[in-house]
C-alpha positions, 0 to 999 in steps of 0.5 A: 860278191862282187857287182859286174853290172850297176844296178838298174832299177825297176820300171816301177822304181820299187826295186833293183836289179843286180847281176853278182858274180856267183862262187864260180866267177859267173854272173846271175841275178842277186835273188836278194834284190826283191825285183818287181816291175816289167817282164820285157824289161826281166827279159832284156836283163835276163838275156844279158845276163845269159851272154854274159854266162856264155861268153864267159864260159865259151867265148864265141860259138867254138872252142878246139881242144889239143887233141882234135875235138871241137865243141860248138856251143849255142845258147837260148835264154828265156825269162819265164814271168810264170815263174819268175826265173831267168832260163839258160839253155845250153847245147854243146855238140863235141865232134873228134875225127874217127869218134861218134859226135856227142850232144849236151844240154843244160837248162840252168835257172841263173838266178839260183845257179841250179841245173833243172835239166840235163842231156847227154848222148853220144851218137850211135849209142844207146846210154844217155843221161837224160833228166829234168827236176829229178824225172828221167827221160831216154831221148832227145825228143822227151827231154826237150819236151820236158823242159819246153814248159820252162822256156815258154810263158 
């Protein structure tokens, strides 16, 4: 894989920290890397990290397609020292002249590259695909409440 940020070492001088590209052509941290030392500084590489994931995938705050629809998409990251993770949350909201709006969420652990939680819903409707670790949830409220415990220390 290759290095998208030089290595920094840690404030403790005990490990690296190293941002790879993943199969997918986006970065994350290299798990491999043993990093130990200071949150606040997992924190800034974390939401480096998160910026470059979200430029690379959207590259600004709105994206319009060919037919009509746009997507505004924001993001949150979070390095959470509980558990040692670096926590992207991504909110999509794709609106279409004379269709219902719909909302996405994601929450990503960039380190593993894993999805922790979804949410989709399109507005007026009452299917939504709601889940967090495996536990199903039927609304916005419940899903943000399941995945607060991830963004907060």
């Amino acid at each position: 894989m290759p290095l998208i940020s030089p290595a920094s070492t840690d404030l403790t001088g005990q490990g690296t920290i190293l941002l790879v590209e993943d199969e997918e052509g986006l970065p994350r941290f290299d798990s491999e890397a043993g990093y130990v030392g200071v949150c606040k500084e997992f924190s800034e590489q974390c939401a480096k990290l998160a910026a470059e994931v979200f430029q690379k995938k959207w590259g600004g705050e709105g994206t319009k397609y060919a037919d009509g629809r746009t997507t505004v998409s924001k993001y949150e990251s979070h390095y959470n020292s509980r558990l040692k993770k670096c926590l992207y949350l991504e909110v999509r909201d794709s609106s279409q002249s004379g269709k219902a709006p719909l909302r996405m969420m994601d929450l990503v652990d960039l380190q593993e590259n894993k999805t922790i939680g979804s949410y989709s819903k399109i507005a007026g409707d009452t299917f939504v695909v709601c889940s967090v670790q495996g536990t199903r949830c039927y609304g916005e409220d419940a899903w943000r409440a399941l995945v607060k415990s991830f963004m907060e220390d």
